[in-house]
C-alpha positions as CSV (number, residue, x, y, z in Angstrom):
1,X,-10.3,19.5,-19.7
2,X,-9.1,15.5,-19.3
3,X,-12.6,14.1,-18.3
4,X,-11.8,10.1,-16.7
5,X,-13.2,7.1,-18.4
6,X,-13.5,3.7,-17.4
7,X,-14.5,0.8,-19.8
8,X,-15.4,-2.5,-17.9
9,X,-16.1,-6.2,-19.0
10,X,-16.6,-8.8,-16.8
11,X,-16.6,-7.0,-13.9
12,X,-13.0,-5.6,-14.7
13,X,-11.6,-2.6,-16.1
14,X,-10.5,-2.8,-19.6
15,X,-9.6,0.7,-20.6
16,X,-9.1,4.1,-18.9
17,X,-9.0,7.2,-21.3
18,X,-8.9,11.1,-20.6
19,X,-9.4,12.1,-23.8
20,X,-6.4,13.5,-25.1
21,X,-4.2,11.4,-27.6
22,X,-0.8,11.7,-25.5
23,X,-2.6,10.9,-21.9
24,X,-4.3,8.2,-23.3
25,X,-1.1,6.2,-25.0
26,X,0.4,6.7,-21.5
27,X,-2.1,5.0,-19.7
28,X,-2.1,2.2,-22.2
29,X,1.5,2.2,-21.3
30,X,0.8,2.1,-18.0
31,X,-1.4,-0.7,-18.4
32,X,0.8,-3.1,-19.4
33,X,3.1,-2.5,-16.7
34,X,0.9,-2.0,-13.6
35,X,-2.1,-3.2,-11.4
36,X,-5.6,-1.6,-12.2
37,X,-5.3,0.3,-8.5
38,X,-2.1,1.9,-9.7
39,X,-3.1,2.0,-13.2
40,X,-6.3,4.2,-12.0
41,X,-4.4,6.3,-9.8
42,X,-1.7,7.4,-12.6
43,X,-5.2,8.2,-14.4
44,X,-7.0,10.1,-11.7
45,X,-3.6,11.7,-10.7
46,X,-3.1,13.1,-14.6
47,X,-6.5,14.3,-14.5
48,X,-6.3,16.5,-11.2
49,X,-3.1,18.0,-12.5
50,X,-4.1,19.2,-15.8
51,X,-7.3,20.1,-14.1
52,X,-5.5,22.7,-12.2
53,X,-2.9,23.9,-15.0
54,X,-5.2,23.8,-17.9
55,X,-2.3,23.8,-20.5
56,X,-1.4,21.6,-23.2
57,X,0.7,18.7,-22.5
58,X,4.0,20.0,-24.3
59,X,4.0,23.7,-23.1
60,X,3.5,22.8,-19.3
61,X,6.9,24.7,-17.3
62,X,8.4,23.8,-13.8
63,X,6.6,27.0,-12.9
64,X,3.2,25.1,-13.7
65,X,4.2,22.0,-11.3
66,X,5.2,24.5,-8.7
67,X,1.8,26.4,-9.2
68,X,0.3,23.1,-9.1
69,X,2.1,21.9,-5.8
70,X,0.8,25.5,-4.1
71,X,-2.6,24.5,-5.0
72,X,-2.7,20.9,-3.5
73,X,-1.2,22.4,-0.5
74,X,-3.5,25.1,0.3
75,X,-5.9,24.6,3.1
76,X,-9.0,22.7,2.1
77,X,-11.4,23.4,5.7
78,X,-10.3,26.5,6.6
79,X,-6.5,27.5,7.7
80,X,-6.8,26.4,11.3
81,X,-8.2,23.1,10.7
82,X,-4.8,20.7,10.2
83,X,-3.9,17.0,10.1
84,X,-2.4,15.8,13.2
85,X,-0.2,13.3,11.4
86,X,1.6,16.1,9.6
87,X,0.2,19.5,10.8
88,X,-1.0,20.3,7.3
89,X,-4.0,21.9,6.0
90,X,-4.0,20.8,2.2
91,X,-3.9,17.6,0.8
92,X,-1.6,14.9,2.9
93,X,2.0,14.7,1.4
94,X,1.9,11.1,0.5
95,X,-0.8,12.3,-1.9
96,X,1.1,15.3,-3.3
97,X,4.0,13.3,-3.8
98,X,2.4,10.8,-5.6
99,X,0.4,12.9,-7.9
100,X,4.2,14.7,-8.8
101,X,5.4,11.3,-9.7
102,X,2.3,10.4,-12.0
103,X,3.3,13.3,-13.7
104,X,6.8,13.0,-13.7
105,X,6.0,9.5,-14.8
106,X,4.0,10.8,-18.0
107,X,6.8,13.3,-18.8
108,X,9.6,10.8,-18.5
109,X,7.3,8.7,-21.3
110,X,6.7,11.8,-23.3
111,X,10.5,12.5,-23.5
112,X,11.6,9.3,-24.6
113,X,9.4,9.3,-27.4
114,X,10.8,12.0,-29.0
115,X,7.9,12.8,-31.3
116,X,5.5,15.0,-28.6
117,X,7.1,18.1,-28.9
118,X,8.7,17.7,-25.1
119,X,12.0,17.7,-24.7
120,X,12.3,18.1,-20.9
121,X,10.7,17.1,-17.6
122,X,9.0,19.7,-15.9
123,X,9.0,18.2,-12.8
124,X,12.4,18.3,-10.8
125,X,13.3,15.6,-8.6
126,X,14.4,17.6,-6.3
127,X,15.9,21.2,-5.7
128,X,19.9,21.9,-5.8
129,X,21.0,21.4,-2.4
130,X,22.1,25.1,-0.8
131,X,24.5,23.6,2.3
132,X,28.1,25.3,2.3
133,X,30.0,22.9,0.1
134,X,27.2,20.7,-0.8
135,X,28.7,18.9,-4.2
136,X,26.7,19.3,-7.0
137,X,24.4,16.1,-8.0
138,X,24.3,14.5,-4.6
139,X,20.6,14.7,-3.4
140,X,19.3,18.0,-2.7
141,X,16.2,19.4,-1.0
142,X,12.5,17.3,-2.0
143,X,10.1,19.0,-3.8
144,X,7.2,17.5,-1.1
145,X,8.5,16.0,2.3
146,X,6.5,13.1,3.2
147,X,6.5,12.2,7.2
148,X,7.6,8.5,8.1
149,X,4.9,7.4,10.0
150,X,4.5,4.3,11.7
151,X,1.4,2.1,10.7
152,X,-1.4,1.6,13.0
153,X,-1.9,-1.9,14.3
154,X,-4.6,-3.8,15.9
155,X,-4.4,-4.9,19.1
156,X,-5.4,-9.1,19.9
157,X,-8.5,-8.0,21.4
158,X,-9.4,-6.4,18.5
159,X,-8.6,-9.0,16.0
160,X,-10.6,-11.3,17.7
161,X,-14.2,-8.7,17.6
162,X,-13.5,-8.1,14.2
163,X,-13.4,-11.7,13.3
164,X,-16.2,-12.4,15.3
165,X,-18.5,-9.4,13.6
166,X,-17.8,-11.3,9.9
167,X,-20.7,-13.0,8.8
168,X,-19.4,-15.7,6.6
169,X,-16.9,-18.2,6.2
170,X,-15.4,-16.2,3.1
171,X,-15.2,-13.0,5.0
172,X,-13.6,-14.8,7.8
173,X,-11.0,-16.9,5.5
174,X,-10.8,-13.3,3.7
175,X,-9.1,-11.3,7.1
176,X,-7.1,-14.3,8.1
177,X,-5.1,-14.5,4.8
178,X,-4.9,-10.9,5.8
179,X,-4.3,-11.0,9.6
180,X,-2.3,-14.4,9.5
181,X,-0.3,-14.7,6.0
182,X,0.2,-10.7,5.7
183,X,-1.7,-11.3,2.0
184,X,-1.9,-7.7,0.4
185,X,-5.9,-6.9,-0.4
186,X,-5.4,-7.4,-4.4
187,X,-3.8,-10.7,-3.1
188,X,-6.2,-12.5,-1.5
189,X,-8.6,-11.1,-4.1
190,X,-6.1,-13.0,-6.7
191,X,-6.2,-16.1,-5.4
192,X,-7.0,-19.1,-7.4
193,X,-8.3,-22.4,-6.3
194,X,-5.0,-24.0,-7.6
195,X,-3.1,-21.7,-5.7
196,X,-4.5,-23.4,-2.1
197,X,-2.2,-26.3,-0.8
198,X,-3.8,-27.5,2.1
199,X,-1.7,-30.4,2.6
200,X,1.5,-28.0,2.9
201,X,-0.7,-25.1,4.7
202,X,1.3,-22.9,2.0
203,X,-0.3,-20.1,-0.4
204,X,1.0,-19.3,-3.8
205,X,0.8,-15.5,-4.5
206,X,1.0,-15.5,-8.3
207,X,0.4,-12.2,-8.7
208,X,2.2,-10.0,-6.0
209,X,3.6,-6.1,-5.6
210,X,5.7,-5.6,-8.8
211,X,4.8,-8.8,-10.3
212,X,6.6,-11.0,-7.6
213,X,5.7,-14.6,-7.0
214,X,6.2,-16.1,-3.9
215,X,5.0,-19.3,-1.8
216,X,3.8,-18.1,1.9
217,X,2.9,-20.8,4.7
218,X,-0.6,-19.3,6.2
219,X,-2.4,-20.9,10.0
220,X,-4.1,-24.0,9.4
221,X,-7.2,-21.3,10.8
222,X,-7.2,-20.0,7.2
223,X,-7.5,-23.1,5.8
224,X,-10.1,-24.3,7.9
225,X,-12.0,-20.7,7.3
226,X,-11.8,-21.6,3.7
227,X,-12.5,-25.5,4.0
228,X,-15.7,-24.5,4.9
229,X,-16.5,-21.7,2.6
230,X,-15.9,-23.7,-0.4
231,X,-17.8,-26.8,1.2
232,X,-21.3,-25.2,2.1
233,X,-21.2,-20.9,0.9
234,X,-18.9,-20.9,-2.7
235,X,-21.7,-21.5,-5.6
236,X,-20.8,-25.3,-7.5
237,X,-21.1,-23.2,-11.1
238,X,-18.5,-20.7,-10.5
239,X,-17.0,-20.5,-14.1
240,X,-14.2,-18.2,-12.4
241,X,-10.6,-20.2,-10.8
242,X,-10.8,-17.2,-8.3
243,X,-11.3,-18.3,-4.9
244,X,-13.4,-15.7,-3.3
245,X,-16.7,-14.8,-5.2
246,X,-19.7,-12.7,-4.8
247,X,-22.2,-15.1,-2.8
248,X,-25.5,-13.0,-3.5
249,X,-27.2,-10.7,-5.8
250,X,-26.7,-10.6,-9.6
251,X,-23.2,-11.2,-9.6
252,X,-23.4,-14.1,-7.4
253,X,-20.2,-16.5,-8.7
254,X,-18.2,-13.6,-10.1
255,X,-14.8,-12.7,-8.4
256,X,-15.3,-10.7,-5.7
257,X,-14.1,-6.9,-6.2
258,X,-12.0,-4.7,-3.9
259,X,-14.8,-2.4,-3.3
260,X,-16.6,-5.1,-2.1
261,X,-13.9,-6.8,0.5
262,X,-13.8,-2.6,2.1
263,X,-17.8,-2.8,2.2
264,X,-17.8,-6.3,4.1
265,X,-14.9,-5.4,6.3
266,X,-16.4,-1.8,6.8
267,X,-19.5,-3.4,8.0
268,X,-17.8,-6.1,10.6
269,X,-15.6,-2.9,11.9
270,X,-18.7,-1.3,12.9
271,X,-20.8,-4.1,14.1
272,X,-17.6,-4.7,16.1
273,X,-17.6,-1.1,17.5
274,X,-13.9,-0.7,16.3
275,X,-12.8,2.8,14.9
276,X,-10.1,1.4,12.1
277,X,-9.5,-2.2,10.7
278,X,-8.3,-1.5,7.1
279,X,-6.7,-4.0,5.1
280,X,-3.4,-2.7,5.2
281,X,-3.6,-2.8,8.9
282,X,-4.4,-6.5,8.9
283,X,-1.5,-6.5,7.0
284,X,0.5,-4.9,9.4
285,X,-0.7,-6.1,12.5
286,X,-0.2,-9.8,11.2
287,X,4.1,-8.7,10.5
288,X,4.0,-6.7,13.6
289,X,3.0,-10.1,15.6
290,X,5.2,-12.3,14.3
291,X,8.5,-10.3,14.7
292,X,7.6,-9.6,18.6
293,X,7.2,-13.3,18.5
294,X,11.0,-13.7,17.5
295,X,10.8,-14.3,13.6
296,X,13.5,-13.1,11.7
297,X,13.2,-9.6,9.7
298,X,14.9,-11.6,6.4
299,X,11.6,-14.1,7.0
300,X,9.6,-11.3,7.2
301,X,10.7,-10.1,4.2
302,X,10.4,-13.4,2.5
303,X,6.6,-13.4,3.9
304,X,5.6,-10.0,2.8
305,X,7.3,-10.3,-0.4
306,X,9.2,-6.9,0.3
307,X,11.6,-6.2,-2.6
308,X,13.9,-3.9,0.0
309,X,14.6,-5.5,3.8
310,X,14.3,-1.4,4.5
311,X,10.4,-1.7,3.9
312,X,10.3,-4.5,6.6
313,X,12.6,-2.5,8.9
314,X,9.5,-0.6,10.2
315,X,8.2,-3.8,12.1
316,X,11.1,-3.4,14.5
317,X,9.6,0.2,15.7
318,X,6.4,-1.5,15.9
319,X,7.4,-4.8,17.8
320,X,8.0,-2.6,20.9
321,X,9.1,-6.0,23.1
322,X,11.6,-6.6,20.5
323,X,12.7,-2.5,21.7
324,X,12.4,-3.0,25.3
325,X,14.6,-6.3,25.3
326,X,17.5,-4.7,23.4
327,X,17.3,-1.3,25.4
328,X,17.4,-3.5,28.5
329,X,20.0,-6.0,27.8
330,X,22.5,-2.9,26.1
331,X,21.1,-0.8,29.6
332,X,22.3,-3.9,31.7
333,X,26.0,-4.3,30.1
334,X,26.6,-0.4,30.5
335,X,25.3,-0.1,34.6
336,X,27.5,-3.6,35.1
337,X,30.4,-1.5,32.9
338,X,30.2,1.2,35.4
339,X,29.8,-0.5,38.3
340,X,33.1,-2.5,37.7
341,X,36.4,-0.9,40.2
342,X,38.7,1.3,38.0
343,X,42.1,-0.8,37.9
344,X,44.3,1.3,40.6
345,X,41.9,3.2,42.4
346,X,40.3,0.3,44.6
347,X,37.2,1.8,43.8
């Protein structure tokens, strides 16, 4: 059985093993391709799976991923107790599907290495399609279906009692990269001291989603939230160029960690009396606001450092003015279209 590892220095993650030979090269592949969130996750995901099958990397059949699949779906709290977001009882699809694609992932490796004994991919991308005429090679039916669901958001109200629960001018600097610049968690967590132009009220985002850089222009509110973190609460012998840092406790000076940016804004969401306030949501929120305030989806992209204008697409269902305005104006044109006397009739 693939038992998890995690070897840390310096308060970061160095390695990740399982404990079998052809796992453990993939995650060093992995590794060198990927983030630590998604380089854990792969890990984690591999473990569940062979977990479940308990076979051998090379003799694992499609008949072992569906096996697999039945098992994540089954009912986890009793049959009648569901998710309202997609009615299910097992584990949400967006889970499933991403543990299929760790695995698929490892298989695709193992394949093109042509020394593990696999020579296919048990995992399908998807099933033949079964429509009348369907042509062979065009789509087909997805092993999981995973439900587009629109982000939550925060409301202005709420923004402003979550700000107000944070403690610190770090933790308030923190959300507005966040709430204001639509930073990603693990990029305000990478910033670097030399990565803050004041003068230009620009971030640089060296390290973003799939290794894009990208300069971002951020409220002057962030830069007076960090003005005054790094004049009176940032520690003067920080060896680290990372600009948020542990400000008490033993690690006091050392970057500060993504478990620890969920504790502090866990904390300010219940001081605040709010029910959600995630990261992500920031995030959201912050891309929601600025396209009902009129800016451009391609800037948006540009802001959010989307790879795909389809990702930033969403923020039109969410900017429900931006909705409203066109459903009225196009409304408008087809009552005045209507309205308008039929050449001949007089009417």
């Amino acid at each position: 059985m693939p038992c998890l590892v995690r070897s840390a220095a310096d308060g970061e993650i160095r390695k990740i093993t399982l404990g079998h030979p052809l796992l453990d090269d993939y995650l060093v592949f992995v590794a060198a391709r990927a983030r630590t969130n998604t380089w854990l996750a792969v890990a984690y995901d591999l473990k569940v799976f062979f977990e479940v099958v308990g076979k051998e990397p090379a003799v694992v059949t499609a008949a072992d991923v569906f096996a697999f699949l039945s098992a994540q779906r089954a009912p986890r709290r009793g049959e009648r107790v569901v998710r309202l977001e997609d009615g299910e009882a097992g584990l949400a699809a967006r889970t499933i599907a991403r543990r299929l694609s760790s695995v698929r992932g490892l298989y695709g490796y193992l394949c093109a290495r042509e020394d593990t004994g696999v020579r296919r991919n048990p995992v399908p991308a998807s099933l033949a399609a079964r429509r009348p005429g369907a042509r062979r090679g065009r789509g087909g039916m997805p092993l999981i279906r995973t439900p587009r669901t629109l982000p939550r958001v925060l409301a202005p109200a709420e923004v402003d009692a979550l700000r107000a629960a944070l403690r610190t001018h770090r933790d308030q600097a923190m959300v507005d990269a966040m709430v204001l610049g639509g930073l990603r968690r693990c990029e305000v967590l990478g910033l670097r001291l030399e990565d803050l132009s004041a003068g230009e009220r620009r971030l640089f985002v060296a390290e973003g989603k799939g290794g894009r850089q990208r300069l971002v222009p951020v409220s002057a509110r962030f830069f007076a939230a960090v003005g005054a973190y790094l004049e009176s609460e940032r520690p003067a012998a920080c060896a680290t160029r990372q600009v948020f840092v542990v400000l008490k406790g033993a690690r006091r000076g050392e970057p500060l960690s993504a478990a620890g940016l969920d504790e502090i804004l866990g904390g300010a969401r219940s001081r605040a009396g709010l029910e959600r306030a995630s990261c992500h949501q920031l995030r959201h929120t912050c891309f929601t606001r600025l396209r009902e305030a009129g800016m451009a989806l391609e800037a948006i992209q540009a802001q959010a450092g989307h790879a795909s204008i389809e990702s930033t697409r969403l923020y039109l269902h969410l900017a429900s003015g931006w909705l409203e305005q066109e459903y009225l104006r196009a409304a408008e044109a087809i009552e005045a279209q209507a309205a308008r006397p039929v050449e001949g009739t007089g009417r």
